[in-house]
N, C-alpha and C positions, 0 to 999 in steps of 0.2 A: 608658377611657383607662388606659394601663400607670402602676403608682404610681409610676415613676422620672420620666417625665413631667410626674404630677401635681406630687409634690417638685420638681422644677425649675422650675416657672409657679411657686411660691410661693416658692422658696426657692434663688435662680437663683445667689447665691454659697457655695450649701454645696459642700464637698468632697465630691472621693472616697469619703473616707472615711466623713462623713457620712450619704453616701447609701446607702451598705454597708451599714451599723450601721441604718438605716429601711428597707431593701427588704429584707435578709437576702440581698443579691447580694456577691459579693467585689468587691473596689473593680477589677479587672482587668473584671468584667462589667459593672459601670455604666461605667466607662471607654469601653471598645467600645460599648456601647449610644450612649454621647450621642455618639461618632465618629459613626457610624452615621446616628441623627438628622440631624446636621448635615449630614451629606455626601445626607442622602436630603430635605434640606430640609425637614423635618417639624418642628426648632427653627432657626427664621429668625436669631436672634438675643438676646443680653441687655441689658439697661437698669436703671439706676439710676432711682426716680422721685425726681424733686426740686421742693422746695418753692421757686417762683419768686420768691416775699416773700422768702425767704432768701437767694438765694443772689446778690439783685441785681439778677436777669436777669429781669425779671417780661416785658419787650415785652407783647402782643396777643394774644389766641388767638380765631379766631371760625372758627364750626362753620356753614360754608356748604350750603343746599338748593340743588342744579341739577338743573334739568328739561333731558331733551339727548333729541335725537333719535337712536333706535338708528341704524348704519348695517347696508346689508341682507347683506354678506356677517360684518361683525364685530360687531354687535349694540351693544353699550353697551361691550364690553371695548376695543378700541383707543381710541376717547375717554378711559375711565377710566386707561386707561395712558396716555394726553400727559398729563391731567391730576397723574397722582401723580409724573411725573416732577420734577415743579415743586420747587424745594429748600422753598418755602413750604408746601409740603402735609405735613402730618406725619401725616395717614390718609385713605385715599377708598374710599368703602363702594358697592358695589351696592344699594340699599333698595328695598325695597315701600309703597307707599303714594303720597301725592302726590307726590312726587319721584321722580328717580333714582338721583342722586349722595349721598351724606353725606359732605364734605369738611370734615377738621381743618385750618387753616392759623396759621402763627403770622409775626409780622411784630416791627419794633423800635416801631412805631406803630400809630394807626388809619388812616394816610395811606399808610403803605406796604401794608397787609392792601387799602383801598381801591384804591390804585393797582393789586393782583396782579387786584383782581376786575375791573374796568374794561379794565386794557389786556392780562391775560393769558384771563382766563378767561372772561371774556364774548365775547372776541372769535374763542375755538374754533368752528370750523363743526360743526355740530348742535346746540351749546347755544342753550337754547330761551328761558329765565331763570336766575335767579340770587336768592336771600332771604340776606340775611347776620348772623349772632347772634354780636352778642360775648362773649366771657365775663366775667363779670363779678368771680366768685371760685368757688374751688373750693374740694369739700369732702371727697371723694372721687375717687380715678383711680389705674386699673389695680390696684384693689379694695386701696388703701392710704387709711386715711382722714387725713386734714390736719388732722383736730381732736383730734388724741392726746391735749393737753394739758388739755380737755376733758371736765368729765364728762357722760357720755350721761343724758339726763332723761328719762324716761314723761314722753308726755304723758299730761294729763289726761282721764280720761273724762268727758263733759256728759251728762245724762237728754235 
């Protein structure tokens, strides 16, 4: 991965100039580069992570399994895209393993999260089932940890 790249996945509000002074690029070439990126969509976008105990806004988060039947000229991709359209979906993954789908959704409740599965997503043609996990807390996401104030313990070793 090119380090201007890497620097931006970690460090997505540093400057120009910043980034200058960490690639040894002049800030006119890291400029053009993330033009670049974005216009060639290879960076989608930026995001603040926020702690939902904070900031108020805690709602629902549950991390849905769907089993769906490919279709035979679009496979699993047109499904996954009604799916992610949903303003409820905030990630839908292609997966290997017992499923298909790995869908983040988040709601003001567990009745609204309930209602999206029931009358939105269960009721797409191909989906086959549905398993639904709520989250309970978080510790960790998008490799920022929530326990800063924390200190990290060993554990202990047992014979």
């Amino acid at each position: 991965m090119d380090p201007l790249l890497h620097l931006l996945k970690e460090k997505g509000r540093a400057t120009a100039a910043e980034l200058s002074r960490l690639t040894g690029k002049s800030e006119k070439e890291v400029e053009t580069a993330i033009r670049k990126y974005e216009a060639d969509r290879i960076i989608l976008g930026y995001q603040a992570v926020l702690d939902p105990d904070k900031t108020g806004n805690g709602g629902v988060r549950a991390v849905i399994e769907v089993r769906i039947t490919p279709e035979r000229e679009g496979g699993f991709d047109r499904i996954a895209a009604r799916v992610a359209r949903y303003p409820e979906v905030v990630s839908c993954q292609l997966m290997s393993g017992g499923y298909d789908l790995l869908i983040v959704v988040e709601g003001k409740d567990l009745r609204q999260v309930a209602s999206f599965v029931a009358e939105k997503l269960s009721t797409i043609q191909g989906v086959i089932s549905t398993a639904t996990h709520f989250q309970l807390k978080t510790y960790k996401e998008a490799g920022v940890l929530f326990l800063a104030d924390e200190k990290a313990e060993r554990l202990s070793v047992s014979p």
